[in-house]
C-alpha positions in Angstrom: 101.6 87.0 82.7 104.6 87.8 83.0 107.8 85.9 84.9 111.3 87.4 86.5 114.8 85.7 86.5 115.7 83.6 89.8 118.7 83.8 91.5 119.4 87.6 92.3 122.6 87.9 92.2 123.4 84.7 90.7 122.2 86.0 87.3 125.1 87.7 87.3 127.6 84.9 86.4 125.3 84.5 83.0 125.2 86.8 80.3 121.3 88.0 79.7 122.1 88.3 76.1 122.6 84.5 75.0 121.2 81.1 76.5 123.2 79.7 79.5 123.9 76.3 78.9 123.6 73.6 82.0 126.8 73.8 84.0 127.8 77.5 83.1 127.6 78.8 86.6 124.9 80.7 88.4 121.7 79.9 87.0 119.8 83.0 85.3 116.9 84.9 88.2 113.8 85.3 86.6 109.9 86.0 87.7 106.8 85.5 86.9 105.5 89.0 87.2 102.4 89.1 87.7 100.2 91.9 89.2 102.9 94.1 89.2 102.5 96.9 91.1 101.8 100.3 89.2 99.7 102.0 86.6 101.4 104.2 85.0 104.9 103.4 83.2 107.1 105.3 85.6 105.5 103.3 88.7 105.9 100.0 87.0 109.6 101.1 85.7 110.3 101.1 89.3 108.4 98.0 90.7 110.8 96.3 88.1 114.3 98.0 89.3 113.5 96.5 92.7 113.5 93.4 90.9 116.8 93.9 89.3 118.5 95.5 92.2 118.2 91.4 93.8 119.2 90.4 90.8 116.6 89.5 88.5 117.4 90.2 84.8 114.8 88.5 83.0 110.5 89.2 83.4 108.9 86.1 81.4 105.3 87.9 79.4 102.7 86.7 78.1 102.3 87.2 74.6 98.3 86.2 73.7 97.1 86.1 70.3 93.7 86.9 70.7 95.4 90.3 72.5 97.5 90.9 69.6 95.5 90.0 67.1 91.8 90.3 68.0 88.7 88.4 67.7 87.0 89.0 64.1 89.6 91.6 63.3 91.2 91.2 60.1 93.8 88.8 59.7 97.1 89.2 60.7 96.0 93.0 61.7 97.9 93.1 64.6 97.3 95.7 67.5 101.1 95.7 69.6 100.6 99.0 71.2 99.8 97.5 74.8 102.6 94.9 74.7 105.1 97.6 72.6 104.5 99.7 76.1 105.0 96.3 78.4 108.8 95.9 77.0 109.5 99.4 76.9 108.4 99.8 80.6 111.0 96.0 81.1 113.8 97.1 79.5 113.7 100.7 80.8 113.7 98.8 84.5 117.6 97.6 82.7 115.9 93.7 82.3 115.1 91.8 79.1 111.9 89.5 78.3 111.3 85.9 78.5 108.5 85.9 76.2 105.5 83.0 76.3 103.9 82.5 72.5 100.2 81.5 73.7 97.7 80.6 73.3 95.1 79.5 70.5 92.4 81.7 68.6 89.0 81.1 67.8 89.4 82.7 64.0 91.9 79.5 63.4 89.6 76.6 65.2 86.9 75.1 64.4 86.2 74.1 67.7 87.1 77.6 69.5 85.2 79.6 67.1 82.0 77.5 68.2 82.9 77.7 71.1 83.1 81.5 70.9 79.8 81.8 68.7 78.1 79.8 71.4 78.9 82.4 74.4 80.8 79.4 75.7 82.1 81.0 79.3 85.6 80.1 80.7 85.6 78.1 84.0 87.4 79.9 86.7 89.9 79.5 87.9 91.8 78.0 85.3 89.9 79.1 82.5 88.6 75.6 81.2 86.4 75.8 78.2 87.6 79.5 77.2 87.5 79.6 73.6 90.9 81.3 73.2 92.9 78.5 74.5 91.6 76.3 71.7 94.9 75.5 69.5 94.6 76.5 65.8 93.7 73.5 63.6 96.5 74.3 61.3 100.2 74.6 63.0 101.2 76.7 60.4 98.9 79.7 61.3 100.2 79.5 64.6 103.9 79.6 63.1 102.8 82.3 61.4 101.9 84.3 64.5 105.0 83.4 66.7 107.8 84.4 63.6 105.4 87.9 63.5 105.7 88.4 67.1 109.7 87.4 66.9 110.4 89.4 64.5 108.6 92.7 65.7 110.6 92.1 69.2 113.7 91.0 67.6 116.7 92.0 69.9 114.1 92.9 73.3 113.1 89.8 74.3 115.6 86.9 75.4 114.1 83.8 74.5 110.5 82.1 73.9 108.6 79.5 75.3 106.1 77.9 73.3 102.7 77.8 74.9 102.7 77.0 78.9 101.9 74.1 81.1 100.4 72.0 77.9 100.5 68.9 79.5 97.4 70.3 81.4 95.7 69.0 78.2 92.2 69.4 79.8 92.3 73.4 79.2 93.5 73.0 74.9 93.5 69.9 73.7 90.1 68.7 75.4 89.3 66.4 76.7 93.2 65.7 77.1 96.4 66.4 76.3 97.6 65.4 72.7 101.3 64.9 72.4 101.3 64.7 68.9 99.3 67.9 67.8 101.8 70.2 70.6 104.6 68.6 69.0 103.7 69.7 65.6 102.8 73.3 67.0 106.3 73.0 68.7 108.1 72.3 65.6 105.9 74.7 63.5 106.8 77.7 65.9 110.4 76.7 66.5 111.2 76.9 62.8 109.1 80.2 62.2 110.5 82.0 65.3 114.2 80.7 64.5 113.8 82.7 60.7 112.9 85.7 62.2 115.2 85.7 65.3 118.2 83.4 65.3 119.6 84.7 68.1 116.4 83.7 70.7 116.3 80.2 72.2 113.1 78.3 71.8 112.1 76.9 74.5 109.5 73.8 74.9 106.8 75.1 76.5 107.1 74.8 80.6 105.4 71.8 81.5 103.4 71.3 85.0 105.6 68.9 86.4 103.4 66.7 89.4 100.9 64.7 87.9 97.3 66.8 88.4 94.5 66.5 86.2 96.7 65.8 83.3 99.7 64.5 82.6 102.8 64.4 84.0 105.4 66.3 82.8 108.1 63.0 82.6 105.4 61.2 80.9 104.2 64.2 78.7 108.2 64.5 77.5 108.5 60.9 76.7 105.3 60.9 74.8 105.9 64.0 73.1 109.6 62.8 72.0 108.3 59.2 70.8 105.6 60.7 68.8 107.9 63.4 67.1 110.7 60.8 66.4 114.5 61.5 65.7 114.4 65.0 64.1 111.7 66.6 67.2 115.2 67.4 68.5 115.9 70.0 66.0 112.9 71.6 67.5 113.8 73.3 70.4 117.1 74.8 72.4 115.6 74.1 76.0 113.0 72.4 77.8 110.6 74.5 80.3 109.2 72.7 83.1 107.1 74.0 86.5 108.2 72.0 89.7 105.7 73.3 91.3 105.6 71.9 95.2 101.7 70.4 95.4 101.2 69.2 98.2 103.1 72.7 99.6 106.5 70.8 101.0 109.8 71.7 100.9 112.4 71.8 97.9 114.1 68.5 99.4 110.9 66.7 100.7 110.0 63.5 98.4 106.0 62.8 97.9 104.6 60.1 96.5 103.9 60.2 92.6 105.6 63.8 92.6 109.1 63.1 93.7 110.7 66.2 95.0 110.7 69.5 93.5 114.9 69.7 93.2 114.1 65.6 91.9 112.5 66.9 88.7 115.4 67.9 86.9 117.2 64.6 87.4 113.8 62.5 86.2 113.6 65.3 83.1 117.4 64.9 82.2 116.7 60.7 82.2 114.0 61.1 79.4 116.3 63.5 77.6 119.1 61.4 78.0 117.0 58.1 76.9 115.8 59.9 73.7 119.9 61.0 72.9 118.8 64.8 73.7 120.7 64.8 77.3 122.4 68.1 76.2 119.3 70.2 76.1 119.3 72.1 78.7 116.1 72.0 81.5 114.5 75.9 82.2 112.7 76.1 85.6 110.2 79.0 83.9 107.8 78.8 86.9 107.6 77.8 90.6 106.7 79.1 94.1 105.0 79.0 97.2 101.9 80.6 98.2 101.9 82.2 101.7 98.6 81.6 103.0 98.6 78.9 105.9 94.7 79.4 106.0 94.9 77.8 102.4 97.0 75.6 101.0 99.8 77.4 101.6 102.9 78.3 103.8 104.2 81.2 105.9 106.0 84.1 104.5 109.3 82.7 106.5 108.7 80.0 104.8 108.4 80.9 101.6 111.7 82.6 102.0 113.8 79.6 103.1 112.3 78.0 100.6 113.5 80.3 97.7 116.7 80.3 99.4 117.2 76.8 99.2 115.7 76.1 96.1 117.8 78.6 94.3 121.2 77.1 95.6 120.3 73.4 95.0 119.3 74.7 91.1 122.8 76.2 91.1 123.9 72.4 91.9 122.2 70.7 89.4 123.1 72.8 86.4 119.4 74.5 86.0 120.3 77.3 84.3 117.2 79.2 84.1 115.1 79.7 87.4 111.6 81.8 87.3 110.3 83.0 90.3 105.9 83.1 90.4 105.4 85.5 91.2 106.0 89.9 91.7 102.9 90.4 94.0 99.6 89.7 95.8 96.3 91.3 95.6 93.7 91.3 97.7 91.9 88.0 99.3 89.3 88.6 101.5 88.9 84.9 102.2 92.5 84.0 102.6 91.8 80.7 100.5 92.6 81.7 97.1 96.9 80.0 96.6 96.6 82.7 93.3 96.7 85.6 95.5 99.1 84.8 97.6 102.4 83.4 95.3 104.2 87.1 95.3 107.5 88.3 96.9 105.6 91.5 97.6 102.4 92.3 99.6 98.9 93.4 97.9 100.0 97.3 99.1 104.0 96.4 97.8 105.9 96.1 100.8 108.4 93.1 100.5 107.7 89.7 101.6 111.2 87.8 103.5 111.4 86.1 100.2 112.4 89.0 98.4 114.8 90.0 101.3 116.2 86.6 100.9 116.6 86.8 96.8 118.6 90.3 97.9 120.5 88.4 100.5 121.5 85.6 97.6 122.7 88.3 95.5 124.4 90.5 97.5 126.4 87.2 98.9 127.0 85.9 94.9 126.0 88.1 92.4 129.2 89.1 91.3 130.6 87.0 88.7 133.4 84.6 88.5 131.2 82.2 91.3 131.3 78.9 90.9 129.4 75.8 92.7 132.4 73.7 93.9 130.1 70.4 95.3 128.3 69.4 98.5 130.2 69.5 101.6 127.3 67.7 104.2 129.1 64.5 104.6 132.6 66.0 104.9 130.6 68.2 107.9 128.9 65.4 109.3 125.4 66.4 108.7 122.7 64.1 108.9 122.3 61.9 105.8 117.9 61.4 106.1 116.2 60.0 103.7 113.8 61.2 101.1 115.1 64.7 101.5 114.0 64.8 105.1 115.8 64.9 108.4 119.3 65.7 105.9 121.7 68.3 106.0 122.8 70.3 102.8 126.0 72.2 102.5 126.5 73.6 99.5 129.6 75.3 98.8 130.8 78.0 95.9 134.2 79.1 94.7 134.7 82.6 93.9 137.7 84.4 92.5 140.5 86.1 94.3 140.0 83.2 97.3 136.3 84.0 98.0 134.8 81.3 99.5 131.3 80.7 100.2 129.2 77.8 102.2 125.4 77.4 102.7 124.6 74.8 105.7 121.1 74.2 106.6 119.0 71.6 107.9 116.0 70.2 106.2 113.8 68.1 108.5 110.6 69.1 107.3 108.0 66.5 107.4 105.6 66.2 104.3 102.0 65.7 104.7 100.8 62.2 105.2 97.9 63.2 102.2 99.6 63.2 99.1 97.1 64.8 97.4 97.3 68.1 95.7 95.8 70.3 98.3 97.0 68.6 101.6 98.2 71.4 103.5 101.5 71.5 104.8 101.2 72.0 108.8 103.1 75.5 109.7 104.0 74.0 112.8 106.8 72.0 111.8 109.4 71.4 114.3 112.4 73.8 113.8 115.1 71.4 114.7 118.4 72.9 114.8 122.1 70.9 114.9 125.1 72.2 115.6 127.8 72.5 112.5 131.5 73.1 113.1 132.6 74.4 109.6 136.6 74.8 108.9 137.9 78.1 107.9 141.5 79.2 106.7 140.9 82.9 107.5 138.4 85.5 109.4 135.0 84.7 108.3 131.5 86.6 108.5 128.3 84.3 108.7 124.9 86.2 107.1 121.6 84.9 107.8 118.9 84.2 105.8 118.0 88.4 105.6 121.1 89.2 105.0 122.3 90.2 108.9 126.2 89.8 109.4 128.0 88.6 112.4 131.9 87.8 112.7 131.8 84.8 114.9 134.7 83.9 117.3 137.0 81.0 115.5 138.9 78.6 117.7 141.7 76.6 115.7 140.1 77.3 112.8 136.8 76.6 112.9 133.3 78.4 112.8 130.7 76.8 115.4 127.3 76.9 114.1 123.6 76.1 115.6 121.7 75.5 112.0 118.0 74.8 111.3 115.5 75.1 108.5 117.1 78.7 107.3 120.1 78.3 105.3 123.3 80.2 107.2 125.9 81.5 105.1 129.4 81.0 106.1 131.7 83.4 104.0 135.6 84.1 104.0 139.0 84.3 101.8 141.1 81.5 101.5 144.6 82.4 102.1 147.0 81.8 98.8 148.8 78.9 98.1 152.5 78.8 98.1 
């Protein structure tokens, strides 16, 4: 698997080559890319520029054990030609690697290799029961595997997360998740990687963050901190969660037992904070929106108001790491499967409006020296609705020589009445719109969600606006104070 930066543009303001920290401006763009588009090197060298050009820098990969070191192969014989040829093909595209260190391997568990003796067949879609994800019985092996792999990529890949989504404890840890044993594998890796490569973040793994099968990830943090005690600090830079949207609702919209996906950060940072670890910094290393209404999913204009929103509100929170799930689709005959259906581009690789609307956020902020200068809904007399719904948001950004940037939209999407994790969100919400009158100092240009420009007419200073569920982008240069 493999995951891109977030914010086009925005991952301009941070340098790819050392971890943002909360609060240090435009969060990094990142993406999940998956089924990206190409066979050979040259065609997946430019699937990736596309990515870069709205202003991705980072693709997260998979790095499996059982594909680097095989199944009954000698130990530690390693076979790195197919991932060598991966991060070549990345950082030819001018982007650097997020890299995942996952998952088990039935040569270091009991369990697994049973498992793998037996035949034992993975259960799609999710793989439960595949023998691979089994965690080694002894940390240390596995430490001994992620400082290989850090040192072979030394200086290629960014940072690492260590394992993914291992709150979902049902697919490693059966029958459930075990706190304790991922925080000794946490602190095993950490150190190992750290010796090889001291200049690469660690990242907990990136926790599922709605509670699903297993747990959630507020409760999986607490009980992973508590276990590990005082000194589980030392072992990691950054925590990884996955706000993923189930049921398929807006950024904004609060559900019961899930909160809101923009909500997660603050109910992560509370834990952190509780367990004297509220510096750590929270990495979004996976979300999205599938676009299949005939599923559990939403339309493609959807999905791109989404990302637009969802990318500005991280900017305002200080999430400095969003990754986008995911490059692409492939083919569905029945429409129903939410895997297929997750990418910025089509199954043949034309763009989806999302990606139009990542190239739209970074040709509008993507230059550095940006800076998120606070909300400006009640100065604007938006509505104030609550639990994310029936509320306007105006976020606004500071840029240097007097550039001046606001975001207004209005968010009155109304989540499902069925909570549950594959209610689907009805396509025919109403598309409301209000009318915004938004002070200027100088001529401004408003862009729309694509990216189409229009230089409105201004009477005593002031830009009318009809706004609805895509976010409008009012932008001008504030004249110099004397």
């Amino acid at each position: 698997m493999v995951v891109l930066a977030l914010l086009g543009g925005l991952v301009a303001a941070a340098p790819a080559d050392a971890a943002p920290a909360a609060g240090s401006g435009a969060p990094l763009v990142a993406f999940n890319a998956n089924f990206v588009r190409g066979a050979s090197a040259a065609e997946r060298v430019r699937s990736y520029r596309r990515l870069r050009h709205a202003g991705v820098r980072v693709v997260r990969l998979d790095f499996n054990w059982t594909s680097l070191e095989p199944i009954g192969a000698p130990l530690h014989d390693y076979r790195w030609r197919a991932l060598d040829r991966e991060v070549r093909i990345i950082r030819r595209a001018g982007l650097r690697v997020l890299g995942i260190l996952a998952y088990g391997h039935p040569d270091y568990s009991l369990a697994g290799g049973e498992a793998y003796r037996n035949g034992q067949q993975p259960i799609p879609p999710f793989g439960i029961g595949d023998p691979q994800y089994y965690p080694p019985d002894a940390p240390r092996t596995f430490a001994r595997f992620a400082g290989d792999v850090a040192r072979r990529y030394r200086g290629e890949v960014w940072g690492w997360e260590v394992w993914n989504e291992e709150n979902e404890g049902w697919r490693f840890w059966e029958p459930r998740e075990d706190p304790t044993a991922y925080g000794r594998l946490l602190c095993a890796a950490h150190r190992s990687v750290r010796r090889s490569d001291r200049s690469a973040p660690v990242a907990f793994g990136g926790m599922f963050f709605p509670p699903f099968i297993g747990t959630g990830a507020v409760e999986f943090l607490d009980q992973v901190l508590t276990a590990g005690g005082p000194r589980i600090g030392r072992c990691f830079d950054a925590v990884g969660y996955h706000p993923y949207p189930y049921p398929f609702t807006s950024p904004e919209s609060v559900v019961a037992d899930r909160g809101s996906v923009i909500g997660a950060a603050t109910r992560l940072r509370r834990v952190l904070r509780r367990h004297g670890l509220g510096r750590k910094p929270l990495w979004n290393t996976e979300v999205g929106w599938p676009t299949n209404p005939v599923g559990n999913g939403v339309t493609e204009r959807r999905q791109a108001r989404y990302v637009a929103r969802l990318a500005l509100l991280s900017w305002a929170r200080r999430v400095p790491v969003v990754t986008w799930y995911t490059w692409g689709d492939y083919v569905d005959p029945s429409g129903t499967n939410q895997e297929a259906h997750f990418g910025f581009f089509r199954s043949d690789g034309r763009p989806k409006p999302a990606f139009r609307a990542l190239e739209t956020l970074h040709g509008l902020l993507g230059a550095r020296g940006w800076r998120y200068a606070g909300d400006r809904a009640r100065a604007l007399g938006l509505p104030q609705g609550a639990g994310g719904v029936d509320r306007g948001y105006a976020p606004a950004f500071r840029g240097s020589g007097g550039r001046r940037l606001l975001a207004v939209w209005y968010a009155n999407e109304q989540p499902p009445a069925d909570p549950s994790p594959l209610a689907r969100v009805e396509p025919g919400t109403p598309a409301e719109t209000i009318a915004v009158r938004v002070p200027v100092e100088a001529p401004a240009t408003v862009v729309d969600l694509l990216g189409s420009r229009r230089h409105p007419r201004q009477r005593g200073g002031v830009v009318r606006l009809s706004v609805g569920q895509d976010p409008v982008f009012v932008l001008w240069r504030a004249r110099p104070s004397r």
